[in-house]
TIMARVEX-192906 format. One record per residue (C-alpha): residue in one letter; chain; x negated, y, z negated. Coordinates in nm, 3 decimals, always signed. Each point is the difference from the previous one (the first is absolute). Layout:
N
   residuo   cadena        xx        yy        zz
         a        A         X         Y         Z
...
! end
This chain:
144
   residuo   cadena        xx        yy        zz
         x        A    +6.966    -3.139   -12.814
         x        A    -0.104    -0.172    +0.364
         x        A    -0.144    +0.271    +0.093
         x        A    -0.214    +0.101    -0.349
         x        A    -0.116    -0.399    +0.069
         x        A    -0.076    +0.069    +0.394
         x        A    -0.178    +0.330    -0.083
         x        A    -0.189    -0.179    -0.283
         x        A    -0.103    -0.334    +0.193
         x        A    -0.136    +0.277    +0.251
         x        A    -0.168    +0.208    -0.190
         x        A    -0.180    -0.375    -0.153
         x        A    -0.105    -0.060    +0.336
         x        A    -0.150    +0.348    +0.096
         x        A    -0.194    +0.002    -0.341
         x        A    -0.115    -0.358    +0.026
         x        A    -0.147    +0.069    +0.405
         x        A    -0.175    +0.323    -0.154
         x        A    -0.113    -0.236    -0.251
         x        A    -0.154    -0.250    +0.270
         x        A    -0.129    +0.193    +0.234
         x        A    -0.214    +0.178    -0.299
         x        A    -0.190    -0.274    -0.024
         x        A    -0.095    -0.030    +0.341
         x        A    -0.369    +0.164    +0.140
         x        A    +0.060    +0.286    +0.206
         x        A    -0.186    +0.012    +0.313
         x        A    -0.145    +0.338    +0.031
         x        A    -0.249    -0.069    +0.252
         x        A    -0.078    -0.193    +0.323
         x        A    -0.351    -0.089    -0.140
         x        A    -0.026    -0.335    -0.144
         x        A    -0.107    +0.012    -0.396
         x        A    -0.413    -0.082    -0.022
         x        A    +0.041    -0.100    -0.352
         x        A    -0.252    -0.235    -0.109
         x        A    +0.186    -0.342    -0.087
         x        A    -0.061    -0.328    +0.064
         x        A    +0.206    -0.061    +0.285
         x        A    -0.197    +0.321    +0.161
         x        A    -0.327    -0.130    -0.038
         x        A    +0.080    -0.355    +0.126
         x        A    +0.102    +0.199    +0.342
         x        A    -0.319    +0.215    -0.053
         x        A    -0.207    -0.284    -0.045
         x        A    +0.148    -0.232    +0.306
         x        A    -0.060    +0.316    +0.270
         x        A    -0.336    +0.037    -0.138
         x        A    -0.134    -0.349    +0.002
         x        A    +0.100    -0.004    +0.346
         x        A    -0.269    +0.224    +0.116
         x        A    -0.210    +0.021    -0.337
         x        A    -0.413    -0.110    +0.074
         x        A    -0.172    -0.084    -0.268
         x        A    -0.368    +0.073    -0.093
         x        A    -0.118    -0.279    -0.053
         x        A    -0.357    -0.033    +0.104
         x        A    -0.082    +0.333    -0.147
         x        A    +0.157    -0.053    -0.333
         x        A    -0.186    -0.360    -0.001
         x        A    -0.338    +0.160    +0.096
         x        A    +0.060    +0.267    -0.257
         x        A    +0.033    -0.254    -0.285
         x        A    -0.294    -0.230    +0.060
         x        A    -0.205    +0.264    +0.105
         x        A    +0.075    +0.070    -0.355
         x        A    +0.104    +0.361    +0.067
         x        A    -0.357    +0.119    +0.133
         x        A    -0.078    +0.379    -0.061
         x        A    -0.020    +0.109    +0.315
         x        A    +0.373    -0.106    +0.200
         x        A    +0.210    +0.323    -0.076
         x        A    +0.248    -0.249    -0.013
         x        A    +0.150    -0.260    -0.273
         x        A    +0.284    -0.180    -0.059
         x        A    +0.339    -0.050    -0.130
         x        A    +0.187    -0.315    -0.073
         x        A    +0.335    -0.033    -0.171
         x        A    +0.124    -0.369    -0.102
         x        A    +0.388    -0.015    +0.013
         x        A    +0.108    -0.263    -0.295
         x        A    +0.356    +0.041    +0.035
         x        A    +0.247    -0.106    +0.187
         x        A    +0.075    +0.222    +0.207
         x        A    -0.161    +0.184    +0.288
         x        A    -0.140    +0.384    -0.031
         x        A    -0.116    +0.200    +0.240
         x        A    -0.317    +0.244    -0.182
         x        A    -0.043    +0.339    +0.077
         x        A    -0.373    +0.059    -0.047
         x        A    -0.097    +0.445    +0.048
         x        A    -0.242    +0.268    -0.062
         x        A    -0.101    +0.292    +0.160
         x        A    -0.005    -0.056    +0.349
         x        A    +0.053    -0.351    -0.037
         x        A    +0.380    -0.197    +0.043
         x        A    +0.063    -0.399    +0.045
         x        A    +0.281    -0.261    -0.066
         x        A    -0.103    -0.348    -0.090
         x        A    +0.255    -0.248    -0.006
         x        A    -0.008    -0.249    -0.241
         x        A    +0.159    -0.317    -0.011
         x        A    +0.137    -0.201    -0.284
         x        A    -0.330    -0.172    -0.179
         x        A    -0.230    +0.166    +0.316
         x        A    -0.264    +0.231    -0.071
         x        A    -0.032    +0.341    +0.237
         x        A    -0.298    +0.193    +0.002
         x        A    -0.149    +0.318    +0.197
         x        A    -0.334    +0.206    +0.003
         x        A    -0.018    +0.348    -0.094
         x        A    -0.262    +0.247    -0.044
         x        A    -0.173    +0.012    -0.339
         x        A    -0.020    +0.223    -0.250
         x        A    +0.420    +0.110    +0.017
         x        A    +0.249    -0.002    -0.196
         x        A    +0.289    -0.228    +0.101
         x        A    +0.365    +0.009    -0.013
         x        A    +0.084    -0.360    -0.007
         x        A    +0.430    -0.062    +0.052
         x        A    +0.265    -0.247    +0.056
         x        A    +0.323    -0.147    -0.085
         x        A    -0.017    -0.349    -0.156
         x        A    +0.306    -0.176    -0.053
         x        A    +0.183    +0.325    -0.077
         x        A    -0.270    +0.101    -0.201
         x        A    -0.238    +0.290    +0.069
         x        A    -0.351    +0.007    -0.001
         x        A    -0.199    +0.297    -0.001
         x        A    -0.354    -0.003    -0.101
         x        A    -0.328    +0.268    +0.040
         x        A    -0.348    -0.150    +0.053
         x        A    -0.316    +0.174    +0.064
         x        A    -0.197    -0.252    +0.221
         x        A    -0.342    -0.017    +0.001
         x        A    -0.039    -0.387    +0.071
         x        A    +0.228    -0.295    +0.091
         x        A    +0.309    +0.000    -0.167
         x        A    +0.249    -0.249    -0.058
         x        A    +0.360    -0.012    -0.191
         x        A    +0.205    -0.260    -0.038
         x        A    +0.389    +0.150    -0.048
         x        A    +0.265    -0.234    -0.110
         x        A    +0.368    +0.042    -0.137
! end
């Protein structure tokens, strides 16, 4: 009878560790995980503020110029209402940028007219995704 007990209370340990350890991520890969979460783009958006320049005085000139028909240019401006910060991917053919974008900030960027733009971005573990074609200024505001 001990040892039926000893082989059982064994066996209830084995099958309770398989049990744990199930539950656990394997690690597969040295290569952190790039999935977009909110923790992610907080680190995203602190490297990138660091060296990020904004556009200022040709996104300002762009808007009281009121968008005049001969800059190839125009502009983009994204509010951020919530409360937390994003960092936007803005693309197109042959054009890439990250804005960061700051709790209650607005970021903003020229492009070339006349594109259609991929407009991205994780918001307080929400995603945004949007497709614009821009022919003038154009400005969003995104909130949660």
């Amino acid at each position: 009878m001990k040892k039926l007990f000893a082989f059982s209370g064994i066996s209830f340990i084995l099958i309770s560790c398989s049990a744990n350890y199930g539950s656990y991520p394997i690690r597969t890969s040295s290569i952190p995980n790039t999935g977009s979460t909110a923790m992610n783009t907080e680190q995203e958006y602190a490297e990138l503020i660091k060296t990020y320049k904004p556009e200022t005085a040709d996104v300002l000139n762009d808007l009281l110029n009121e968008d005049s028909p001969t800059n190839p240019r125009t502009s983009i401006s994204v509010e951020n209402k919530s409360p937390c910060n994003m960092v936007l991917t803005v693309s197109s053919t042959g054009f890439f940028k990250k804005i960061p974008i700051g709790s209650g900030k607005v970021g903003y960027t020229m492009v070339p007219k006349n594109r259609n733009y991929r407009l991205t971005g994780m918001l307080c573990n929400s995603s945004y995704n949007s497709t614009k074609f821009v022919t003038t200024s154009y400005a969003i505001k995104i909130s949660n």
